[in-house]
MARLOVEX-898565 format. One record per residue (C-alpha): x, y, z; residue in one letter. Coordinates in steps of 0.001 Angstrom, whole numbers, padded with zeros to 6 digits, always signed. Layout:
N
XYZa...
END
This chain:
423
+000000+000000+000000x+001144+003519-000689x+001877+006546+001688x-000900+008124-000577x-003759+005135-000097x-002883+005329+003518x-003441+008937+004141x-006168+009889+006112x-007271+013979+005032x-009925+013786+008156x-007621+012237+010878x-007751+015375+013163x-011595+015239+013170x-011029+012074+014664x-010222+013437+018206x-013160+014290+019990x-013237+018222+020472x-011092+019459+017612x-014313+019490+015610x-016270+021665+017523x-012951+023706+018523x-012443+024353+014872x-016257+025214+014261x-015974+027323+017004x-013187+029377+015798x-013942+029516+012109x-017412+031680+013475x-014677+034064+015467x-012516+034185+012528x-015714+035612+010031x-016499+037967+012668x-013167+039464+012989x-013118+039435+009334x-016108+041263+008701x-015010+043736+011364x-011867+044423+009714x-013526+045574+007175x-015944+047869+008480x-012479+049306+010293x-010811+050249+007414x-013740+051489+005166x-014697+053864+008053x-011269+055331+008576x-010767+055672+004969x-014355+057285+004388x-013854+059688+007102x-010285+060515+006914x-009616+060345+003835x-005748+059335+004600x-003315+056796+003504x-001191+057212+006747x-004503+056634+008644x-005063+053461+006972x-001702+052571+007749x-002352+053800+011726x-004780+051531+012391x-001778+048542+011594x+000783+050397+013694x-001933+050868+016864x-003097+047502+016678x+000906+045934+016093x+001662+048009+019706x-000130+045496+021919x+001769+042180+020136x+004838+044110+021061x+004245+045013+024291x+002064+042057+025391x+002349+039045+023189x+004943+037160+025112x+003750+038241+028585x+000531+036220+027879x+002439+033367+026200x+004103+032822+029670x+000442+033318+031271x-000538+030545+028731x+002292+028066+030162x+001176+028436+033686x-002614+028858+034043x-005416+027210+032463x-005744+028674+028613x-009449+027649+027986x-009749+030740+031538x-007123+032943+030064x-008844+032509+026385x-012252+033709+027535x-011216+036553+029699x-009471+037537+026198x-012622+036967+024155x-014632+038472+026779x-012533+041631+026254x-013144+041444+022057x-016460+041411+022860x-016526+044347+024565x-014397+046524+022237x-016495+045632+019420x-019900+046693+021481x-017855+050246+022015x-016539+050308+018199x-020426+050032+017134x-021730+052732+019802x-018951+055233+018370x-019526+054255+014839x-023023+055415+015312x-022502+058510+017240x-019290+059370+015154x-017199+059339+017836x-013534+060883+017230x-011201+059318+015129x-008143+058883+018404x-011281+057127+020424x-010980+054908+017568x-007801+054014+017594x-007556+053529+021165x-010343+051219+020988x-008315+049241+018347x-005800+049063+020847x-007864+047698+023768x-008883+044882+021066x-005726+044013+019976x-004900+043712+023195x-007224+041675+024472x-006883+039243+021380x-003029+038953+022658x-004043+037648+025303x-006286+034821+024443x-003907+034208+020866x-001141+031758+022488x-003758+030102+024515x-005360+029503+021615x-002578+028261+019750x-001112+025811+022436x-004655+024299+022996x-004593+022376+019878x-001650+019866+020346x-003991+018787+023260x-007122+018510+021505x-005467+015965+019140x-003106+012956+019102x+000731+013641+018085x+000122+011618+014932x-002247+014150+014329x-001211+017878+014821x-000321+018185+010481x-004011+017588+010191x-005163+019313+012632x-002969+022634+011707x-003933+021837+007861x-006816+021884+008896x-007147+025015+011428x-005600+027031+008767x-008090+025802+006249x-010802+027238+008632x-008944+030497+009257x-008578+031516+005333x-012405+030039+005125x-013583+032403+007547x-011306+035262+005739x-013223+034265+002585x-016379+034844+004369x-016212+037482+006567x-014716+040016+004546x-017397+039226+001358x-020258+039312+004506x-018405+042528+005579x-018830+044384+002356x-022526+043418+002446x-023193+044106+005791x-021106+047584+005464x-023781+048059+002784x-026045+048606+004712x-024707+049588+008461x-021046+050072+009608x-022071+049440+012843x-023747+046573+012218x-020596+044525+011296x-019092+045430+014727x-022154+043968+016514x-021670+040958+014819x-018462+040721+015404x-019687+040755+019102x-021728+038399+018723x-019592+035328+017253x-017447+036045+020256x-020136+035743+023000x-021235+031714+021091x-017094+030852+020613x-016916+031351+024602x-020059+028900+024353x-018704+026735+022287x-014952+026399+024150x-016425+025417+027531x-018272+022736+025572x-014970+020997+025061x-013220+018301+027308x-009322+019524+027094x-006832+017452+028653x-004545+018433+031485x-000625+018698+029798x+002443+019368+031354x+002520+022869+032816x+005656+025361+033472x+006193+026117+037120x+005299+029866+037853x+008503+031628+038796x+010527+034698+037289x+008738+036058+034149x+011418+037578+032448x+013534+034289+033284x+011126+032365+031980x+010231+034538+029206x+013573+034304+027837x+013823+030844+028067x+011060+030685+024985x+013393+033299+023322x+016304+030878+023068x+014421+028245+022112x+013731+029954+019421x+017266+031142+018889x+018485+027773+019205x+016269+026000+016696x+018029+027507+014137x+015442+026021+011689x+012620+027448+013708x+014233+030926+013492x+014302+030732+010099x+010717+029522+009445x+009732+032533+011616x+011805+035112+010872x+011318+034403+007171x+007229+034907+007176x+007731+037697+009525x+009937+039847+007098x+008451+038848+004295x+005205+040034+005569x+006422+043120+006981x+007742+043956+003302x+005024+042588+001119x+001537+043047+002568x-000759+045324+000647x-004119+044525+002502x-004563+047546+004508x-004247+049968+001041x-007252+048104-000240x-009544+050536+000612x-007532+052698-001610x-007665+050518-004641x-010992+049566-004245x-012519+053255-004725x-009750+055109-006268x-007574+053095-008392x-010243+049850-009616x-012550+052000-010915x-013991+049671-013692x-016035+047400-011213x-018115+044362-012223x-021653+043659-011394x-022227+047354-010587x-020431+046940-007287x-020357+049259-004873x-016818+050571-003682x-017360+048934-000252x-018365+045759-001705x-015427+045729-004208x-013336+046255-000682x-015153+042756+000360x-014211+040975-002844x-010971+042014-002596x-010447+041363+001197x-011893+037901+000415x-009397+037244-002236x-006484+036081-000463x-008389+033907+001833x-010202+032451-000718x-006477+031219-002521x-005312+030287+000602x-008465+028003+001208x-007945+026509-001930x-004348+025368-001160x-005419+024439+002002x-007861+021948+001207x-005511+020771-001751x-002672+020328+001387x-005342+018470+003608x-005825+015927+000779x-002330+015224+000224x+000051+013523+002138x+002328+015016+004153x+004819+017601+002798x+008035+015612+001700x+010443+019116+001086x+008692+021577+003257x+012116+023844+003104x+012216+024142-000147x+008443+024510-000715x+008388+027485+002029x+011129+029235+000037x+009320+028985-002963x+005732+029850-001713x+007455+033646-000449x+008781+033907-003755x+005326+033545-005266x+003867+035932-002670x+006204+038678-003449x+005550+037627-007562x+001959+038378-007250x+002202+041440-004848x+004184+043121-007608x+001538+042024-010299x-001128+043265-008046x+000444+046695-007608x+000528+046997-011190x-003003+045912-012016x-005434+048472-013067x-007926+045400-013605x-010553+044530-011001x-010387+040897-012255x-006680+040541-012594x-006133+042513-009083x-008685+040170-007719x-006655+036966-009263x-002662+038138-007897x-004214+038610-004888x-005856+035001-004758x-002383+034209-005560x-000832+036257-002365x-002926+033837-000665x-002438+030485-002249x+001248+030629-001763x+000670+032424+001697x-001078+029044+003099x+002164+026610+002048x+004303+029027+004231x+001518+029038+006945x+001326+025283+007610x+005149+024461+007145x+006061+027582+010067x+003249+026435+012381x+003565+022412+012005x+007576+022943+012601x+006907+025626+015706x+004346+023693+017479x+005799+019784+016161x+009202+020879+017889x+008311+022413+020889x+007608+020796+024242x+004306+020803+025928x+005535+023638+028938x+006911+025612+026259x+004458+025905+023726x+002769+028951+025344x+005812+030895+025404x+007032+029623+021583x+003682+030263+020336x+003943+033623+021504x+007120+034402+019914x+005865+033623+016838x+002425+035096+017386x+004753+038250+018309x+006554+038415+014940x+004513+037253+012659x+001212+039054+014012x+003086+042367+014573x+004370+042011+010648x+001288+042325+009831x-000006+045215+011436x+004031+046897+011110x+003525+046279+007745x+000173+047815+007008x+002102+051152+008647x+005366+050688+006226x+002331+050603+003752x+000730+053564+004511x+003725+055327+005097x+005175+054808+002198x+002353+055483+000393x+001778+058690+002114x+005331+059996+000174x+005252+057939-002999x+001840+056287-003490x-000122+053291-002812x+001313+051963-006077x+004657+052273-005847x+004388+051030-001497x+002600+047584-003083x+005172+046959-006040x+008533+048090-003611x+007317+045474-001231x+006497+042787-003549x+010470+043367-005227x+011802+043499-000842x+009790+039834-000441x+011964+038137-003219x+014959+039939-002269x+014122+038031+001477x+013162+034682-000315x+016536+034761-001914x+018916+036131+000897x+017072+032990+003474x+017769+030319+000709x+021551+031072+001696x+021158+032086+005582x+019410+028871+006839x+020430+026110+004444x+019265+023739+007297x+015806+025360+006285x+016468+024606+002784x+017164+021287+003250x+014581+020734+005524x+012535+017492+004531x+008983+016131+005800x+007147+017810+009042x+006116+014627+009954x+009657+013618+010530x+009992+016703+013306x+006702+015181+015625x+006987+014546+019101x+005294+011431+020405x+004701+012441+023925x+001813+014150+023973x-001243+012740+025741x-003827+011120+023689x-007313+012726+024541x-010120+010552+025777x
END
């Protein structure tokens, strides 16, 4: 029998829990969505601004700085289905206050300094989050069951962002309510779950044991690579924060009639959708044989179809590079996660998962600020094709920096057999 006969595309779903986990968070995931896009249209509409566009990244990338690995270490030590809800429970709130300002027109800093409250309160339930799932499912498992997770994620940022647009139609504050909402039934939906007890750190010295997930990192040179690779090229080539730009002022040949907003949605949705795509191509294979190599190649492609995307004045071929951002986006996704959480031990997967929440997460929102900024001086044009040309330049320069990357073969190779089996 082949290793392609025996492969099993649903053996994560086998664990009791992980389905309801991942149902759970895929209805979180499309409300986020959705309220990320009611975010940006509003700023845009009422500010007019590039740079303000590119604020909202930079106020929401403050919190992953500042308090990313403080709750990773909270994750190792106290129970993360508690520390996840008080998080959630915080969302909740900020998006209640984001819809009552939205409807009063509240000032534009309130704004912002809501963002930061919900960024902040997503840091903390994030490595909680992350560290749950080796415990939901067996060691023989956790591919899958990342395949899989990230297969929900880019589903829900297919969804919510299309359901954004419509919604945003119709009511900007709306979107934020719903956001709310999805939430309040995740909370529901996590104390449903039995979780097993794992190994837990000892509490002691923060910073000590703060920088002992640090090192780790550090010393998994392959690890540091994965990560530091997605972070940077991130940082350099993400153009989803100047979509509100594009969508009104640059795409101005729409199809169907669409509305600016709803273009925004179609375009928000692109990525996601690509990256769902490859992910549900990934879950049906086996796994990855030359995940270094792939990785390498998948940022390449990203910064390939940024470029092409800069340079699009059509809705439909804009719409396609950025499908493309996305489908190449997953590979890189899956590899960097599987290889985190496969080589990390139980007590340290809080802190681990918060390092590379930290960079990764705070790429993102750094890099929808480089964005902005740069298009504040030079356009929104030239920002998206300049970071497309930096993410090859990246691609290239980690090929020969971490050739243990490079050579890295299958993830499957890198899994630890000592986690507990749930029951």
């Amino acid at each position: 029998m082949t290793t392609r006969s025996r492969h099993d595309p649903y053996l994560a779903f086998r664990a009791p829990g992980f389905g309801r986990y991942s149902l759970g968070s895929l209805l979180v995931h499309i409300g986020a969505a959705a309220q990320s896009v009611a975010i940006g249209w509003e700023i845009y509409q009422r500010t007019d601004s590039a740079l303000a566009l590119g604020l909202v990244g930079l106020v929401q990338a403050l919190p992953m700085l500042l308090l990313t690995l403080p709750a990773g270490y909270l994750a190792d030590i106290y129970d993360r289905r508690r520390l996840m809800t008080l998080g959630l429970a915080g969302t909740t709130l900020t998006s209640l206050a984001l819809a009552a300002f939205s409807l009063t027109r509240g000032s534009i800093p309130a704004m912002f300094l809501l963002l930061f409250f919900d960024s902040a309160f997503h840091r903390l339930a994030s490595p909680a989050g992350t560290a749950l799932v080796p415990l939901l499912v067996p060691a023989s498992s956790l591919e899958s069951a990342i395949k899989w997770r990230s297969s929900m994620f880019h589903l829900a940022s297919v969804i919510g962002p299309a359901l954004g647009g419509i919604i945003v139609a119709f009511s900007v504050p709306a979107a934020y309510l719903f956001s709310a909402a999805t939430t309040a039934v995740y909370v529901a939906v996590l104390w449903s779950l039995h979780i097993p007890e794992g190994k837990r750190s000892t509490p002691g010295r923060m910073l000590n044991q703060l920088r002992e997930g640090l090192d780790f990192v550090w010393n998994q040179k392959i690890v540091l690579g994965a990560v530091s690779l997605d972070m940077v090229a991130v940082l350099l080539g993400g153009a989803v924060y100047l979509l509100p730009i594009f969508a009104r002022d640059i795409l101005l040949e729409r199809p169907f009639g669409l509305r600016p907003e709803q273009a925004l949605g179609w375009l928000r949705a692109a990525p996601a959708l690509g990256a769902v795509i490859m992910a549900l191509i990934m879950t049906h294979r086996p796994p990855i044989q030359r995940a270094g190599r792939g990785m390498l190649w998948a940022v390449a492609g990203f910064g390939l179809a940024t470029i092409a995307f800069g340079l699009s004045r059509s809705f439909w071929l804009s719409f396609a590079m950025l499908f493309l951002t996305g489908f190449f986006d997953n590979i890189s996704v899956v590899i960097r996660h599987t290889l985190v959480q496969a080589r990390t031990p139980n007590e340290l997967r809080g802190r681990v998962s918060a390092v590379n929440s930290m960079f990764i997460g705070s790429s993102n929102e750094l890099g929808g600020f480089e964005s902005g900024l740069v298009a504040r001086f030079v356009g929104p044009v030239a920002s998206v094709v300049s970071g497309g040309i930096g993410t090859l330049v990246v691609a290239a320069s980690w090929a020969k920096l971490f050739p243990s990357l490079r050579r890295l073969g299958p993830l499957s190779e890198d899994q630890s057999s000592d986690e507990p089996t749930p029951s």
